[in-house]
Structure formats: C-alpha cells, structure tokens
ChimeraX commands (.cxc) that place a marker at each C-alpha (Angstrom):
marker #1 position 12.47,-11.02,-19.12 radius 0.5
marker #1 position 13.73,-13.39,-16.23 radius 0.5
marker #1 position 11.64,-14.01,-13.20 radius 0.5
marker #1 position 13.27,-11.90,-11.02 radius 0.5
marker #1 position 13.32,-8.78,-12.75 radius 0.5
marker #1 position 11.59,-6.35,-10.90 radius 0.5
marker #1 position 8.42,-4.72,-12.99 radius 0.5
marker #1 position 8.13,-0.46,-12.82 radius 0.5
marker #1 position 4.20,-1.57,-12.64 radius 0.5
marker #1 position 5.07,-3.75,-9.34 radius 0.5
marker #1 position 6.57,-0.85,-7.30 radius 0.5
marker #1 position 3.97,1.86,-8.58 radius 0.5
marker #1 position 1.05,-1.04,-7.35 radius 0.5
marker #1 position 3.54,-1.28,-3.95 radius 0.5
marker #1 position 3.58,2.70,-3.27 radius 0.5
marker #1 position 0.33,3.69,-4.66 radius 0.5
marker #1 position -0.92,1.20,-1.64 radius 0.5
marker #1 position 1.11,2.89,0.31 radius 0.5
marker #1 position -0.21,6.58,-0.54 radius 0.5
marker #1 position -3.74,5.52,-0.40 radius 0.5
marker #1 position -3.02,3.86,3.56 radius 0.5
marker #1 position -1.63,7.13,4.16 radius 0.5
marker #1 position -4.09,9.40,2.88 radius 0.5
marker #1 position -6.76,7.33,4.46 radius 0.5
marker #1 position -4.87,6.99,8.08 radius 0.5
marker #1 position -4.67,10.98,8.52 radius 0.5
marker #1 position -8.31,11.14,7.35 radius 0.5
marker #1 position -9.04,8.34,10.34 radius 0.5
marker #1 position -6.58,10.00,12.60 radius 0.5
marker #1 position -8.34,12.46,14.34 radius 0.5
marker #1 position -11.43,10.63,14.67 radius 0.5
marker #1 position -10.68,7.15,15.59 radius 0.5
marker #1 position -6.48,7.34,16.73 radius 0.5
marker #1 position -3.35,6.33,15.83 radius 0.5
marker #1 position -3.54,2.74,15.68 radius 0.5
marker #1 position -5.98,3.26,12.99 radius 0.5
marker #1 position -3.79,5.43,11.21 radius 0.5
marker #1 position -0.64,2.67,11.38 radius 0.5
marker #1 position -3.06,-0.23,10.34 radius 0.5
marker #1 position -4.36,1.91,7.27 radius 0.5
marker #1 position -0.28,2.52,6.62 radius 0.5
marker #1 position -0.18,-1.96,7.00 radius 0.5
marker #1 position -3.59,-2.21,5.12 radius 0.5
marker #1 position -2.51,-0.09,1.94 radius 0.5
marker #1 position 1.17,-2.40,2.24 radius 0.5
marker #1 position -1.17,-5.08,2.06 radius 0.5
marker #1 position -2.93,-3.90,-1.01 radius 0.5
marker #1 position -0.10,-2.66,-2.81 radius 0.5
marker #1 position 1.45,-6.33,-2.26 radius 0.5
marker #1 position -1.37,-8.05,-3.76 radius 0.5
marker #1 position -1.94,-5.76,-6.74 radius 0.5
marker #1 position 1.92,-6.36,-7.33 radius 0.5
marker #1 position 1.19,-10.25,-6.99 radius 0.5
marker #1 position -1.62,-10.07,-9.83 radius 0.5
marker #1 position 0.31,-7.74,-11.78 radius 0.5
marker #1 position 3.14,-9.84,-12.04 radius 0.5
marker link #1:1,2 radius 0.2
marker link #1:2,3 radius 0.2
marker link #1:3,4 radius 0.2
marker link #1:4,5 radius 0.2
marker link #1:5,6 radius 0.2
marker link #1:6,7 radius 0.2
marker link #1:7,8 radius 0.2
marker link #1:8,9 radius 0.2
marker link #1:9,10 radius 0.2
marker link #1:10,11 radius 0.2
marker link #1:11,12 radius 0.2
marker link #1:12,13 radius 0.2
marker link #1:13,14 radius 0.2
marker link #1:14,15 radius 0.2
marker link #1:15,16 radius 0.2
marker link #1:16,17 radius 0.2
marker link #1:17,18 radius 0.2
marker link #1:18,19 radius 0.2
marker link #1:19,20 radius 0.2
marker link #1:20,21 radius 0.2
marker link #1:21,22 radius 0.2
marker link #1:22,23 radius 0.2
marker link #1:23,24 radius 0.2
marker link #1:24,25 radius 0.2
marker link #1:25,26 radius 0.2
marker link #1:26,27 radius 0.2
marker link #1:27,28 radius 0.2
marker link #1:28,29 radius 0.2
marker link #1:29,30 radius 0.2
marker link #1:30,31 radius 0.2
marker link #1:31,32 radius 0.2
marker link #1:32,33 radius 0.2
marker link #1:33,34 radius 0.2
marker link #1:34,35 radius 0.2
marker link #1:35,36 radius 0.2
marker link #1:36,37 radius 0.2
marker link #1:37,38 radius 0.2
marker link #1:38,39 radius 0.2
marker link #1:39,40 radius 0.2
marker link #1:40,41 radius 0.2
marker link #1:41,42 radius 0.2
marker link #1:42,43 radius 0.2
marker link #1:43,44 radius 0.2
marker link #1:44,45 radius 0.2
marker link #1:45,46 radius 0.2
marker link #1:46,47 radius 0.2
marker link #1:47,48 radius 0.2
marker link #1:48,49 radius 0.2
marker link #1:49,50 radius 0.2
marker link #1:50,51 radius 0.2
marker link #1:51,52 radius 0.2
marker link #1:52,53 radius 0.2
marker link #1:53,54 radius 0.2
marker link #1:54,55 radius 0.2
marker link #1:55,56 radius 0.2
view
C-alpha cells in the first residue's frame, strides 16, 4: 500500500464526524441557535479529521 492510497477506515472516521456534528447541532439548535449548530457541523469535521490522522 503506497502513501497516498486513501483507507475505507479514513473516510468512515471523516463522515462518522460528520454525522455525530450533525446529530448534535439539531439537538443544540433549538436551544442555543444556528451558529451552534454550524460549529457542531466544523467540530465533528474536526474530529473526523483527527481520527482519520491516527487511523492512518
């Protein structure tokens, strides 16, 4: 495997962060607003990046 292949483990870490920023954000929505909900959508990026970075 070369070191630019792309892993199936590295997108699954990148869009389960991105579910779980989601599914928090519309939890957050209605009480605190929607810039909470867009930095939970940025937040579970962020995650998903970093579990791809270890996973690698």
């Amino acid at each position: 495997m070369s070191k630019n292949e792309f892993n199936h483990r590295q997108a699954l870490a990148m869009g389960g962060g991105l579910m779980t920023g989601l599914g928090l954000g519309f939890f957050l929505l209605q009480t605190m607003g929607g810039l909470a909900f867009i930095g939970s959508i940025i937040g579970g990026i962020g995650i998903g990046l970093l579990l791809s970075a270890i996973i690698k």
